[in-house]
N, CA, C and O atoms as a MOPAC input file, in Angstrom:
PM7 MOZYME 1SCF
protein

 N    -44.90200 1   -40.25700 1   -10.05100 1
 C    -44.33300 1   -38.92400 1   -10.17500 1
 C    -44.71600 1   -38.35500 1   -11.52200 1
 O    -44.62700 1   -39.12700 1   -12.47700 1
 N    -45.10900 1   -37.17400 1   -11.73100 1
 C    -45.85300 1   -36.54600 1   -12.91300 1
 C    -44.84700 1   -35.64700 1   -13.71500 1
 O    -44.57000 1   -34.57200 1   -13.18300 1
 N    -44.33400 1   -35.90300 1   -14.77500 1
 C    -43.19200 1   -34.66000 1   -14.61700 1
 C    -44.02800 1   -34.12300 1   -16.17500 1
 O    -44.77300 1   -34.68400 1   -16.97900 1
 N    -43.42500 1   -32.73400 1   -16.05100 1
 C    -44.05100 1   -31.84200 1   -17.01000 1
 C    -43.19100 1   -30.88800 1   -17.89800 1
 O    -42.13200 1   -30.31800 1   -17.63500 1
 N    -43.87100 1   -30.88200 1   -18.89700 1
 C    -42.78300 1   -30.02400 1   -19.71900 1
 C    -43.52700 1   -28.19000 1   -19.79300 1
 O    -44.68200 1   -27.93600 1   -20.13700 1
 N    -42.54000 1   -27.22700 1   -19.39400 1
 C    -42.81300 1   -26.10500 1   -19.26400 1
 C    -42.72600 1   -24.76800 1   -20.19400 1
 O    -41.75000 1   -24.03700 1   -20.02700 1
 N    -43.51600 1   -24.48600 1   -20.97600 1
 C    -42.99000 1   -23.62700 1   -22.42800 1
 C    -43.41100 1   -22.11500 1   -22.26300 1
 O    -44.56400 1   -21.77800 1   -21.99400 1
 N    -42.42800 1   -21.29200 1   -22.43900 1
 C    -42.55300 1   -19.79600 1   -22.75500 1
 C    -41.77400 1   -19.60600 1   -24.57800 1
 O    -41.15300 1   -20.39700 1   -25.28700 1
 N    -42.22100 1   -18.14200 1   -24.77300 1
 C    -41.41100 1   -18.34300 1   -26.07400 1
 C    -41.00300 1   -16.68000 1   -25.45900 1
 O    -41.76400 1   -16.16700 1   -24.63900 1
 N    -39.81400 1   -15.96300 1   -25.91500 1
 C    -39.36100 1   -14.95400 1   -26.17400 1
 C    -38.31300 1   -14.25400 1   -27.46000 1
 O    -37.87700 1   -14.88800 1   -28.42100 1
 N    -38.09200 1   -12.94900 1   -27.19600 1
 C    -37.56700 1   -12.83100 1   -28.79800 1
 C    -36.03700 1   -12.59100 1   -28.77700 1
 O    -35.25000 1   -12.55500 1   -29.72300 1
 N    -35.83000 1   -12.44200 1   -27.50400 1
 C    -33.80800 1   -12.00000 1   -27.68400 1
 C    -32.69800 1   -13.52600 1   -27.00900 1
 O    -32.71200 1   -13.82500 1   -25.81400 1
 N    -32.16500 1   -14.00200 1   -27.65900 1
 C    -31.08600 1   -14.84700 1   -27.23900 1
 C    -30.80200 1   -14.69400 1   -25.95600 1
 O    -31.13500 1   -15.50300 1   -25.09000 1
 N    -30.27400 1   -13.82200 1   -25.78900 1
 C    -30.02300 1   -13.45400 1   -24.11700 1
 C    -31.26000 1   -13.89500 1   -23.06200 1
 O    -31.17700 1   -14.78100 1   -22.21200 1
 N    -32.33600 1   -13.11200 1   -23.31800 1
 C    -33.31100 1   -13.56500 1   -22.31200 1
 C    -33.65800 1   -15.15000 1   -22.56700 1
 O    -34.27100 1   -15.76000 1   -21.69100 1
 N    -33.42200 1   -15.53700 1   -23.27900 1
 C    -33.45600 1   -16.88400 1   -23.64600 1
 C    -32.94400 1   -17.95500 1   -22.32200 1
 O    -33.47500 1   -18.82100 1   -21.62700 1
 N    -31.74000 1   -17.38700 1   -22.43800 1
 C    -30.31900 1   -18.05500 1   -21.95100 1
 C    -30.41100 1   -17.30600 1   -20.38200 1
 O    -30.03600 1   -17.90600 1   -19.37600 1
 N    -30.80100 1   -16.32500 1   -20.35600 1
 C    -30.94400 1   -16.28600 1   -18.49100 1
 C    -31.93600 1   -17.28000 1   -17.95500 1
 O    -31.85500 1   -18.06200 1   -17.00800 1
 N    -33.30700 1   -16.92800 1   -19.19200 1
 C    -33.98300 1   -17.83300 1   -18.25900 1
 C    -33.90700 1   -19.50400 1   -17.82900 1
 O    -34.07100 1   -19.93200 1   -16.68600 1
 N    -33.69500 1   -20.10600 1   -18.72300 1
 C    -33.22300 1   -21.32900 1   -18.87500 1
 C    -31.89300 1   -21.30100 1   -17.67300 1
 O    -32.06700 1   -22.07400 1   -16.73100 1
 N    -30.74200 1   -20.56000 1   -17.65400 1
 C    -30.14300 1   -20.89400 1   -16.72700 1
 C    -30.38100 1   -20.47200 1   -15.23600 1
 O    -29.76800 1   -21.00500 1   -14.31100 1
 N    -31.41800 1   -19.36800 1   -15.04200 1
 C    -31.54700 1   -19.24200 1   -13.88800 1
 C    -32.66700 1   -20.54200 1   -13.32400 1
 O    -32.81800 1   -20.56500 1   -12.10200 1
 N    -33.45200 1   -21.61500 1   -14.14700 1
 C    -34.69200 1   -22.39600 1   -13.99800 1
 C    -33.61100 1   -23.15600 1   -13.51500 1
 O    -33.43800 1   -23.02000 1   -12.30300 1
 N    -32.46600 1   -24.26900 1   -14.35500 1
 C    -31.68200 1   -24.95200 1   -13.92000 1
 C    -30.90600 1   -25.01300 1   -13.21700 1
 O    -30.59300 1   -26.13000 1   -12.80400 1
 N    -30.03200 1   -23.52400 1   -12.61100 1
 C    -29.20900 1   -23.34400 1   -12.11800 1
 C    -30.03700 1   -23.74500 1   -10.23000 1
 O    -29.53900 1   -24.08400 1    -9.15700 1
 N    -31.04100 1   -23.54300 1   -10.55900 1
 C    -32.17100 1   -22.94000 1    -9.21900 1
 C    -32.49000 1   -24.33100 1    -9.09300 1
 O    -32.66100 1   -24.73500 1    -7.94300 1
 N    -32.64200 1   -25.39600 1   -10.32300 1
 C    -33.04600 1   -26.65100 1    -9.80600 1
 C    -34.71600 1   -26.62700 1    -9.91500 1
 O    -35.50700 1   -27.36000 1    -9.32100 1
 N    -34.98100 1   -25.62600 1   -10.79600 1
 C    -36.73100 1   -25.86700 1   -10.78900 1
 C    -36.99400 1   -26.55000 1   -12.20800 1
 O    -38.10700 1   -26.87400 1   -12.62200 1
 N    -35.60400 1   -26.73800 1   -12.98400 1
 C    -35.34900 1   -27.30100 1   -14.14900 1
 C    -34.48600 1   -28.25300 1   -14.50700 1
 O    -33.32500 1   -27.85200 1   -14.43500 1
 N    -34.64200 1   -29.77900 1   -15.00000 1
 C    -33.16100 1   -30.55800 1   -15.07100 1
 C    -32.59900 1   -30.02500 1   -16.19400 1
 O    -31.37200 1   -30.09700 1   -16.25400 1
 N    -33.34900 1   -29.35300 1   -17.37100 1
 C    -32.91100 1   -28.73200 1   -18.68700 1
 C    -33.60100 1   -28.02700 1   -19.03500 1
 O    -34.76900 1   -28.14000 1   -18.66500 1
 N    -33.20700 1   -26.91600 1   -19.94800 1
 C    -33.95100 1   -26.01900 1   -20.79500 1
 C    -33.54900 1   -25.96900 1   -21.76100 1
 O    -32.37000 1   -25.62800 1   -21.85800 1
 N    -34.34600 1   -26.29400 1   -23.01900 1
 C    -33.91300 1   -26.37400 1   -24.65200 1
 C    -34.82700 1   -25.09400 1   -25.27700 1
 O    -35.97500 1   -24.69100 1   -25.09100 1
 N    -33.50100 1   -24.60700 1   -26.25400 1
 C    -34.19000 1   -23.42500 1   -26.34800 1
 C    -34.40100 1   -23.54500 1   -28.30500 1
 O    -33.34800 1   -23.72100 1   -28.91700 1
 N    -35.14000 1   -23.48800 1   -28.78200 1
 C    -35.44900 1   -23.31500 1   -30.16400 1
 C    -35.79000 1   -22.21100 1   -30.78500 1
 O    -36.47300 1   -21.36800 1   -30.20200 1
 N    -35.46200 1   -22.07800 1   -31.77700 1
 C    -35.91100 1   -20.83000 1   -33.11800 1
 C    -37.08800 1   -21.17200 1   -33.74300 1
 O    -37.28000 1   -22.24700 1   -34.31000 1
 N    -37.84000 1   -20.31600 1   -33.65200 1
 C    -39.43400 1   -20.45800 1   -33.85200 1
 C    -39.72000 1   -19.08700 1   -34.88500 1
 O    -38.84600 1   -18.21900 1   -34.89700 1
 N    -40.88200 1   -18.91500 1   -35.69800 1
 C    -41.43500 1   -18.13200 1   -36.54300 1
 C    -42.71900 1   -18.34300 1   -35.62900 1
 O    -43.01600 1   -19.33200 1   -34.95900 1
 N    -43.32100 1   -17.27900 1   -35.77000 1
 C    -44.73400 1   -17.03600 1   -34.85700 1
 C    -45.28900 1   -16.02600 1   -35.39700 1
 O    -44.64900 1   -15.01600 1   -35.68800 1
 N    -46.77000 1   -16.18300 1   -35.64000 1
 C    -47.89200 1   -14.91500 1   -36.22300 1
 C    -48.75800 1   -15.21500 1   -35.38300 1
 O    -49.14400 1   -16.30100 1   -34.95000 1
 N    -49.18700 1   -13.64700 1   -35.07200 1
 C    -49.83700 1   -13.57500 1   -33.96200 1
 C    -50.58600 1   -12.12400 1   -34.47100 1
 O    -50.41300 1   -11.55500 1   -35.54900 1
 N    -51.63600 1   -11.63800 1   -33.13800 1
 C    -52.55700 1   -10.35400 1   -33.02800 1
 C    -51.94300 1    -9.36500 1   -31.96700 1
 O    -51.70300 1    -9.89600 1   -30.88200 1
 N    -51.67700 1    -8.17300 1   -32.06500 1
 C    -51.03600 1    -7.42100 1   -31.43200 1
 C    -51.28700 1    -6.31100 1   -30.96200 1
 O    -50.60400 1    -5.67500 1   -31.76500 1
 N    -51.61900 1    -5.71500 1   -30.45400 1
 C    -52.39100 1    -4.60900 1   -30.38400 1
 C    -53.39300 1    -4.12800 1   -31.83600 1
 O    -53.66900 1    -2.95200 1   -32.07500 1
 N    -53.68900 1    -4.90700 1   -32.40900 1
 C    -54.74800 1    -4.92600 1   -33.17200 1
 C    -54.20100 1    -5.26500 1   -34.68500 1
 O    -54.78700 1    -5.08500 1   -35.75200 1
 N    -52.72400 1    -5.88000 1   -34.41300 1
 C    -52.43100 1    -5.62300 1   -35.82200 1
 C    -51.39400 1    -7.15800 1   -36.05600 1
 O    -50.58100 1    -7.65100 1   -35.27400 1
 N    -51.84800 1    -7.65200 1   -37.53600 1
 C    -50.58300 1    -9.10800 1   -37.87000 1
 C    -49.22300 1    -8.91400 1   -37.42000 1
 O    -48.55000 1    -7.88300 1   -37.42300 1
 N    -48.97200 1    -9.92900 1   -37.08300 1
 C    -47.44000 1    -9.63600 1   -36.81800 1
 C    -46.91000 1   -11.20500 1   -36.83100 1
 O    -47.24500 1   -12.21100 1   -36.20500 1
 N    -45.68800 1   -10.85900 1   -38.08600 1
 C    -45.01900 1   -11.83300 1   -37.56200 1
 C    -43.53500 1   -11.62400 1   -37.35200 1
 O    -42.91400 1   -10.78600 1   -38.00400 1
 N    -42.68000 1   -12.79800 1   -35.95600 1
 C    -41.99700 1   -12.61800 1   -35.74400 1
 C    -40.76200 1   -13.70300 1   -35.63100 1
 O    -40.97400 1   -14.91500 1   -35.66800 1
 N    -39.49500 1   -13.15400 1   -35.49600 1
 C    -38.52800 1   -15.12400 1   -34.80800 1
 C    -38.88800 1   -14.58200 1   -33.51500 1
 O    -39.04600 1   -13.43300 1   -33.10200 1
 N    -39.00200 1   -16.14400 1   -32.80300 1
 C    -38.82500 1   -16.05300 1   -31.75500 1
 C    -37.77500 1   -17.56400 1   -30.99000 1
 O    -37.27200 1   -18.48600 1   -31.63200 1
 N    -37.73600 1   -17.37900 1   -29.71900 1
 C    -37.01100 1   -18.62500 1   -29.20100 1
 C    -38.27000 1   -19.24800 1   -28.37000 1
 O    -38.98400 1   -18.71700 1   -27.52000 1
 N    -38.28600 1   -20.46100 1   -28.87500 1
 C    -39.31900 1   -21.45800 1   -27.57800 1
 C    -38.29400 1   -21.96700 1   -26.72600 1
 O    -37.27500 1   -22.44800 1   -27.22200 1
 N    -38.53600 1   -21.88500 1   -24.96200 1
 C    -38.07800 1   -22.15400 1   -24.53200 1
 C    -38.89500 1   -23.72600 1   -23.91600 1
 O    -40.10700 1   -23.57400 1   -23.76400 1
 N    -38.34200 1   -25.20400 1   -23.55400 1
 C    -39.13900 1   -25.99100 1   -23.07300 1
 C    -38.12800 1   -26.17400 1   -21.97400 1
 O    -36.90500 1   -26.14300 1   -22.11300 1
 N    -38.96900 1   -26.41700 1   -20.58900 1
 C    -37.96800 1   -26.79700 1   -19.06300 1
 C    -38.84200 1   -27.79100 1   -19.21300 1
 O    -40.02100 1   -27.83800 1   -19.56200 1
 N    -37.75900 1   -28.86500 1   -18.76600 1
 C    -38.13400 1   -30.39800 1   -18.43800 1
 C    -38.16300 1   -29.77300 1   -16.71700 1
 O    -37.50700 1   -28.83300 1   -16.26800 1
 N    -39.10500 1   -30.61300 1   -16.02900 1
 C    -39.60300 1   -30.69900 1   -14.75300 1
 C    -40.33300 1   -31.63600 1   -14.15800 1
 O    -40.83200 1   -32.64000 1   -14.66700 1
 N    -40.39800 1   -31.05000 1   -12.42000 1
 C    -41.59800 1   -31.85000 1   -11.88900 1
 C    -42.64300 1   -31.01000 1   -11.92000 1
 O    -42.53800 1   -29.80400 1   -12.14300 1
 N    -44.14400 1   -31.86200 1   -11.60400 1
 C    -45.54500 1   -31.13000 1   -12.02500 1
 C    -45.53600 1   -30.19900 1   -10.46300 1
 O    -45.91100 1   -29.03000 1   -10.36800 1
 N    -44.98200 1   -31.10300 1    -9.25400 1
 C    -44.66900 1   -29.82600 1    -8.12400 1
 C    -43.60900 1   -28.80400 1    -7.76600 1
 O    -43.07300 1   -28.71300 1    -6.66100 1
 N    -43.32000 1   -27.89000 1    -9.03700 1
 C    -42.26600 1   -27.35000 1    -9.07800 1
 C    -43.35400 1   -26.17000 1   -10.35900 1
 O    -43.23700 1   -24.96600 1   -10.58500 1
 N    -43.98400 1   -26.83800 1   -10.73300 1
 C    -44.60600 1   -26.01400 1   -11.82900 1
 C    -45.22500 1   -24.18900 1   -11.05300 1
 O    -45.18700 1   -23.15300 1   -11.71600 1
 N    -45.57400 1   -24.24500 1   -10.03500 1
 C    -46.20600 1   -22.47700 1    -9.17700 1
 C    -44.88100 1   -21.98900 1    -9.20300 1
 O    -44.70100 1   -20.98400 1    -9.89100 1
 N    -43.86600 1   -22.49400 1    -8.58100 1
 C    -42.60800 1   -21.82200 1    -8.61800 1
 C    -41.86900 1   -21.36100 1    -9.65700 1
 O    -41.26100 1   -20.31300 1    -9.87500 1
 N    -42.09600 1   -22.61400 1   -10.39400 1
 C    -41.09700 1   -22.19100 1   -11.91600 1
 C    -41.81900 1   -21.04700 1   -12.42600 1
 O    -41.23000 1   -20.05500 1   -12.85700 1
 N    -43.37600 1   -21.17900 1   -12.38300 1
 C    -44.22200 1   -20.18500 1   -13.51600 1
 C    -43.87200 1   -18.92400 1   -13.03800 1
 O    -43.63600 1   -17.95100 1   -13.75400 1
 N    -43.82700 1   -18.96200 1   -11.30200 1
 C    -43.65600 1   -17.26200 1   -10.89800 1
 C    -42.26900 1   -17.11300 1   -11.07700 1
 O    -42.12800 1   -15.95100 1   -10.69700 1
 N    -41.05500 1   -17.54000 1   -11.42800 1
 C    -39.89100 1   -17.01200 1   -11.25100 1
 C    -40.03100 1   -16.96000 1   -12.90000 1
 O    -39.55900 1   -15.88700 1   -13.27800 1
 N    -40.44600 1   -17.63400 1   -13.85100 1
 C    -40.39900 1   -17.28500 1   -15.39800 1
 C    -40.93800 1   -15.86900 1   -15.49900 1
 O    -40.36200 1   -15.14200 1   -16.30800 1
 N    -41.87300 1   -15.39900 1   -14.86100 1
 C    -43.19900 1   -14.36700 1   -15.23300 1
 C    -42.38700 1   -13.50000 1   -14.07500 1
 O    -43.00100 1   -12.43900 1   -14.18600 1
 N    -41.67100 1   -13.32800 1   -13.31900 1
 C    -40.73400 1   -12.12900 1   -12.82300 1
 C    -39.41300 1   -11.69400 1   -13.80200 1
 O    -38.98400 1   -10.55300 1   -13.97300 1
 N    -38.93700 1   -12.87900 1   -14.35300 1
 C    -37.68700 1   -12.61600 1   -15.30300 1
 C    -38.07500 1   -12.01600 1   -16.91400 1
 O    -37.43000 1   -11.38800 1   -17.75300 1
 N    -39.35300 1   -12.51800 1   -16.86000 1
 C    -40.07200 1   -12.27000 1   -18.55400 1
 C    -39.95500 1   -10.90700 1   -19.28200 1
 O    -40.32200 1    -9.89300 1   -18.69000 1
 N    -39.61400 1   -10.85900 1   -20.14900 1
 C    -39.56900 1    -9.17600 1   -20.86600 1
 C    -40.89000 1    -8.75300 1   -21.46700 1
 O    -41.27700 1    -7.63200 1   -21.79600 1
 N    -41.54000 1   -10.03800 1   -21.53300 1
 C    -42.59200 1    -9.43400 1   -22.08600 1
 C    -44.03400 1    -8.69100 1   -21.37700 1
 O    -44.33700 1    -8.88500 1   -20.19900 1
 N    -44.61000 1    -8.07300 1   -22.04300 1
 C    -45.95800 1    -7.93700 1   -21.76500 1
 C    -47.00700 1    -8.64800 1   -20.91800 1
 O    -47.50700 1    -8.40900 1   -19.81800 1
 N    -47.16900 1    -9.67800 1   -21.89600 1
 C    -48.43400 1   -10.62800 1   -21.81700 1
 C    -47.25500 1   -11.79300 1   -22.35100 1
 O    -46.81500 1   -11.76200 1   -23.50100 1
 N    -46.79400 1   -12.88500 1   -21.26600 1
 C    -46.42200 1   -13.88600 1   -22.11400 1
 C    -47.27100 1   -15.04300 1   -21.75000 1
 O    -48.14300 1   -15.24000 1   -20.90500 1
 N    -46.58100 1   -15.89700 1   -22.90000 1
 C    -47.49000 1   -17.50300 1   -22.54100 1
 C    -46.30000 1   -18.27200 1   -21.49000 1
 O    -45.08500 1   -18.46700 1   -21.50800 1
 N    -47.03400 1   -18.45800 1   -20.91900 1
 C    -45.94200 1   -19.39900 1   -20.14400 1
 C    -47.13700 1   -20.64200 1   -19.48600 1
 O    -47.96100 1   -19.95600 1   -18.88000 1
 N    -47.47600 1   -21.86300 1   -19.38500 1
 C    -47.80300 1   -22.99800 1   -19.48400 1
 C    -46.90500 1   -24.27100 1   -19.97700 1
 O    -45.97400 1   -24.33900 1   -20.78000 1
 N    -47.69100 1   -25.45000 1   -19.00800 1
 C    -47.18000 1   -26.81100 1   -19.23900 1
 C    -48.07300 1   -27.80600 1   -19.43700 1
 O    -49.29900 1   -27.72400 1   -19.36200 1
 N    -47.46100 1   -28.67500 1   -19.67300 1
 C    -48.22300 1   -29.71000 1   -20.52200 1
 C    -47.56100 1   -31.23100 1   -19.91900 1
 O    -46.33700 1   -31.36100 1   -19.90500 1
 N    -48.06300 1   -31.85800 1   -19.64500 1
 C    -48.09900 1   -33.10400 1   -18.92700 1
 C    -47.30600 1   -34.39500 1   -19.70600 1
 O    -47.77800 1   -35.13800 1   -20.56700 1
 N    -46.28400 1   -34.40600 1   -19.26200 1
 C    -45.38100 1   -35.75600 1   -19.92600 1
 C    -45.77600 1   -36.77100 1   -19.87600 1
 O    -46.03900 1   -36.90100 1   -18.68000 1
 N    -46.14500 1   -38.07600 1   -20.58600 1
 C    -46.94000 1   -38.99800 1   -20.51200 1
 C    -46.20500 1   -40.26600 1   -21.27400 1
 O    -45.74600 1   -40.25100 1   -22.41600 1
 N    -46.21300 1   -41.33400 1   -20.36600 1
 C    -45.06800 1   -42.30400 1   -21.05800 1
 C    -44.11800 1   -42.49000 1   -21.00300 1
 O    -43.54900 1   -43.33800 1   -21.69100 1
 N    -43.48900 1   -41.64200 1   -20.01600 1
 C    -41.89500 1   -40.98800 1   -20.35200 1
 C    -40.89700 1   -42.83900 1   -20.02300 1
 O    -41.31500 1   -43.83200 1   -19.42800 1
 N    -40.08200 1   -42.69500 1   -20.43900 1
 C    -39.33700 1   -43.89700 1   -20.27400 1
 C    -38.53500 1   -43.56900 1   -18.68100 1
 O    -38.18900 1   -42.43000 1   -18.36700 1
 N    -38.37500 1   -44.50700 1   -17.99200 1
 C    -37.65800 1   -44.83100 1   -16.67900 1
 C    -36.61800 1   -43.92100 1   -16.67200 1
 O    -36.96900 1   -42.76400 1   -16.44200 1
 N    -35.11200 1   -44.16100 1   -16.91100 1
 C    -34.35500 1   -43.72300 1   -16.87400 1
 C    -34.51200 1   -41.83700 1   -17.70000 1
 O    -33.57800 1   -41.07600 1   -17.44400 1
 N    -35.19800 1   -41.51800 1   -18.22900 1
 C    -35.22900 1   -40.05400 1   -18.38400 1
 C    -36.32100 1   -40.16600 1   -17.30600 1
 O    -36.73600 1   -39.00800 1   -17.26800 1
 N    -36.93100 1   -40.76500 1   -16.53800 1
 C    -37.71400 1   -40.10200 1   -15.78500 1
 C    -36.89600 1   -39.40100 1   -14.41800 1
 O    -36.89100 1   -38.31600 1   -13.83600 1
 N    -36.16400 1   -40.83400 1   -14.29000 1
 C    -35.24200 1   -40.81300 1   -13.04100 1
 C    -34.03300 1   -39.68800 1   -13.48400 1
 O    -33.64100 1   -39.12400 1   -12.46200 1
 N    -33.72100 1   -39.47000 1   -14.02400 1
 C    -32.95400 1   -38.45100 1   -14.25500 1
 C    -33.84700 1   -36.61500 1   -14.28000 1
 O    -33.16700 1   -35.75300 1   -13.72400 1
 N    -34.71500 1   -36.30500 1   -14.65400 1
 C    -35.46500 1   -35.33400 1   -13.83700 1
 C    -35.24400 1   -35.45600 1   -12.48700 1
 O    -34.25200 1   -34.97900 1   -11.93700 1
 N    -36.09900 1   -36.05900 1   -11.92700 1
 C    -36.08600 1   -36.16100 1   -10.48500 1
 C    -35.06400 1   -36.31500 1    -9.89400 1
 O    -35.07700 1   -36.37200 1    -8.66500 1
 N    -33.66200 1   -36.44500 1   -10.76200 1
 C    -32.30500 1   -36.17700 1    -9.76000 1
 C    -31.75400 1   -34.44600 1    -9.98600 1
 O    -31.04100 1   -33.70800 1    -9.30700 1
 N    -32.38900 1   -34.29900 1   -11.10800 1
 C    -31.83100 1   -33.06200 1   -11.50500 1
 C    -32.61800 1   -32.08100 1   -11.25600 1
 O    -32.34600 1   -30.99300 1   -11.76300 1
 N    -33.71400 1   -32.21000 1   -10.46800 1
 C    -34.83900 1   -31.02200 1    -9.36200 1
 C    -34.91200 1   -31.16500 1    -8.24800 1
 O    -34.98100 1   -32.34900 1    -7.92000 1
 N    -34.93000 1   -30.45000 1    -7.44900 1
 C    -35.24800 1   -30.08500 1    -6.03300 1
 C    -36.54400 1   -30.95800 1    -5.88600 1
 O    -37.29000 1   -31.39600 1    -6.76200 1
 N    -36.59900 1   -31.09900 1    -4.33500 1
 C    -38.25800 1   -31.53600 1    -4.31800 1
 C    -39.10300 1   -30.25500 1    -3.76500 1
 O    -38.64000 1   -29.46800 1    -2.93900 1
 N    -40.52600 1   -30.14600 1    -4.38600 1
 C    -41.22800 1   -29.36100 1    -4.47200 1
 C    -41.51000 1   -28.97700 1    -2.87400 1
 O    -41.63600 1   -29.85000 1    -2.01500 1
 N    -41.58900 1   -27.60100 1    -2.60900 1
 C    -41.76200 1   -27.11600 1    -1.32100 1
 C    -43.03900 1   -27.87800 1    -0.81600 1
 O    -43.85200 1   -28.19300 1    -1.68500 1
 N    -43.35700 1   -28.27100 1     0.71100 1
 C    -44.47000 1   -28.84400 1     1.23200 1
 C    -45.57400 1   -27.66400 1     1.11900 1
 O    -45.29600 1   -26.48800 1     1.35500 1
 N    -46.64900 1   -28.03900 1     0.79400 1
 C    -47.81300 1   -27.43900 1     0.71300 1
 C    -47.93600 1   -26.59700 1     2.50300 1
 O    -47.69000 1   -27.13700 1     3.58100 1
 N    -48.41200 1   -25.11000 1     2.23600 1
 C    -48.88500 1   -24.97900 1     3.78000 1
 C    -50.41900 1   -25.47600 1     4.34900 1
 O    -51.52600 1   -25.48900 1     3.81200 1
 N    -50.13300 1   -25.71200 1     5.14400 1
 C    -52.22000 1   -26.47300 1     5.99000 1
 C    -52.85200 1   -24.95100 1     5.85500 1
 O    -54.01800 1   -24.73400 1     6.18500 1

C-alpha cells in the first residue's frame, strides 16, 4: 500500500481549516496539519513575499485524483500548487492507521 503525503499552501486561516476538514471529514484524508510558512515567490511579474499556511494531508496514493480535484474546487487561489510526494519507510502502525482513517479508493472504470 503506497500512502502519500499531499501539500497545498494558502494565505487565510479559514481556508486553511475548511480545507483540511472537508479532506478528513470526506475520508480522502486521515489528517491535515496545517503550518505557518514565509514564501517568496514571482507574481505577476513582481517579488513578493508572503505568510502563508502549508497544508500536508496524510493519505492513500489511490485517493490522490480525488483529493487533488476536491482541493482545486475549494482553492481560493489562482494558480495553486497542490501535489504529493510519496511516503517511504513509513513505520507499520502509522501505516495501518491511514488506511483505517481513508476510504478505499473508487475502482478504476474499464
Amino acid at each position: 500500500m503506497e500512502l502519500i503525503a499531499v501539500i497545498t499552501t494558502v494565505e487565510k486561516a479559514e481556508d486553511a481549516k475548511r480545507l483540511a476538514r472537508e479532506a478528513v471529514e470526506s475520508r480522502l484524508a486521515a489528517c491535515a496539519q496545517l503550518e505557518l510558512i514565509e514564501s517568496t515567490y514571482f507574481w505577476d511579474g513582481a517579488l513578493e513575499d508572503a505568510r502563508e499556511i502549508r497544508i500536508t494531508f496524510k493519505t492513500r496514493a489511490g485517493l490522490w485524483p480525488e483529493l487533488k480535484t476536491r482541493i482545486l474546487e475549494l482553492h481560493p487561489y489562482e494558480t495553486p500548487a497542490v501535489y504529493s510526494l510519496e511516503v517511504v519507510n513509513a513505520n507499520e502502525p502509522y501505516s495501518e492507521w491511514v488506511l483505517q482513517n481513508t476510504r478505499e479508493p473508487a475502482p478504476c472504470p474499464n
